[in-house]
C-alpha positions as CSV (number, residue, x, y, z in Angstrom):
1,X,12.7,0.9,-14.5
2,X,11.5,-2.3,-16.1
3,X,9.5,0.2,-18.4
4,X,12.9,2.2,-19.4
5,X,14.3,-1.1,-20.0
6,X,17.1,0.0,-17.1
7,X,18.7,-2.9,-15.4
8,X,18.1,-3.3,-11.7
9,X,18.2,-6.0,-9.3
10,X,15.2,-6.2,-6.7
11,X,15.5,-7.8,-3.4
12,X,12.8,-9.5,-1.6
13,X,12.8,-10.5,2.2
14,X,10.9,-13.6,3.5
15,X,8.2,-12.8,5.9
16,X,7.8,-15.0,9.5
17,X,4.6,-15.4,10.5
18,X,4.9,-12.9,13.0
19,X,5.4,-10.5,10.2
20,X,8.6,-9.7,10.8
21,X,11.9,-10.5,8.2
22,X,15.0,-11.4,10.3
23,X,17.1,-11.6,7.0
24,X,16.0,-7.3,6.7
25,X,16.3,-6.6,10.7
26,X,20.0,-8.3,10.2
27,X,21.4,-6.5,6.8
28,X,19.0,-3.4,7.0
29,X,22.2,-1.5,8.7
30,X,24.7,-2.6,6.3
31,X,23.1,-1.0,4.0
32,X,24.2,2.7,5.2
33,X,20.6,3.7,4.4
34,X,19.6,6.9,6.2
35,X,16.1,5.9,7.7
36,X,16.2,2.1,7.1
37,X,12.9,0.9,5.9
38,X,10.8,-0.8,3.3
39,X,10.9,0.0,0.1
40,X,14.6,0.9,-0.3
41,X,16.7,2.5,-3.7
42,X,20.3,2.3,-4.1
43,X,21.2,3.4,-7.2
44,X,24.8,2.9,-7.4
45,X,25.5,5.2,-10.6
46,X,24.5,8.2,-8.9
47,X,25.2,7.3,-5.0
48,X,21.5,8.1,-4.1
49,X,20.1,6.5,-1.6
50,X,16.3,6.1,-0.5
51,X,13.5,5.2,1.9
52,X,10.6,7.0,1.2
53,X,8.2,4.9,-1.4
54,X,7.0,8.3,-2.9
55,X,10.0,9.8,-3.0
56,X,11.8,6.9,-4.7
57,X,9.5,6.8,-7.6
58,X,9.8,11.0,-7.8
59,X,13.6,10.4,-8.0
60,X,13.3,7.4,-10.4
61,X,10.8,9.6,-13.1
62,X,13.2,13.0,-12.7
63,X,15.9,10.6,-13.2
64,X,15.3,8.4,-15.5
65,X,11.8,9.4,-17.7
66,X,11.0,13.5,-17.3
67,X,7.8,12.8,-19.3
68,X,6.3,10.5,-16.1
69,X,6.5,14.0,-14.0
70,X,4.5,15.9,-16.7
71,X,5.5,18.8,-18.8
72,X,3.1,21.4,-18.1
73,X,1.1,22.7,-14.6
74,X,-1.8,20.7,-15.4
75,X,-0.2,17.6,-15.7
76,X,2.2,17.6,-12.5
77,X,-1.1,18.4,-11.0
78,X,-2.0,15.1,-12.1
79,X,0.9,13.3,-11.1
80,X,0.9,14.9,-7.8
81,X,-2.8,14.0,-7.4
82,X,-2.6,10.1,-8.4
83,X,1.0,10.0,-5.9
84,X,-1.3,11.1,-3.4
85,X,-4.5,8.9,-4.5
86,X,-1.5,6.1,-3.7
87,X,-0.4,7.2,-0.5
88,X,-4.1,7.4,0.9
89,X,-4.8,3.7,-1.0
90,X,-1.6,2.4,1.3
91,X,-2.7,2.8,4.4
């Protein structure tokens, strides 16, 4: 978003020790998300709302920047490829 220059407001949550936030476990269900989790997307001009890390930044390049999804087969290979490269880094 910061790369489309599109204004956004990030939230953080402070971590205990114990690795728990009690400032997300309190407001994580006023939030009306539908799986409540970290990372989350509200985007308030279109109503969407998100959970899924990979799925959020799928919405956010459809939405927002078609050319970060790739134009032709070769390239949304690509794309597809590094999103999973990601997903297997993040665990």
């Amino acid at each position: 978003m910061t790369y489309q220059k599109i204004y956004f407001v990030e939230k953080h949550y402070e971590m205990e020790n114990n690795g728990k936030s009690q400032e997300w476990i309190s407001s994580r269900g006023d939030l009306d998300l539908d799986f409540p989790s970290l990372p989350y997307l509200i985007d308030e001009e279109s109503g969407i709302k998100m959970t899924d890390p990979y799925a959020i930044a799928t919405y956010l390049a459809t939405a927002y920047d078609k050319e970060l999804q790739g134009f032709t087969l070769q390239e949304k290979a690509i794309v597809d490829m590094c999103q999973n490269e990601l997903k297997i880094k993040r665990k």
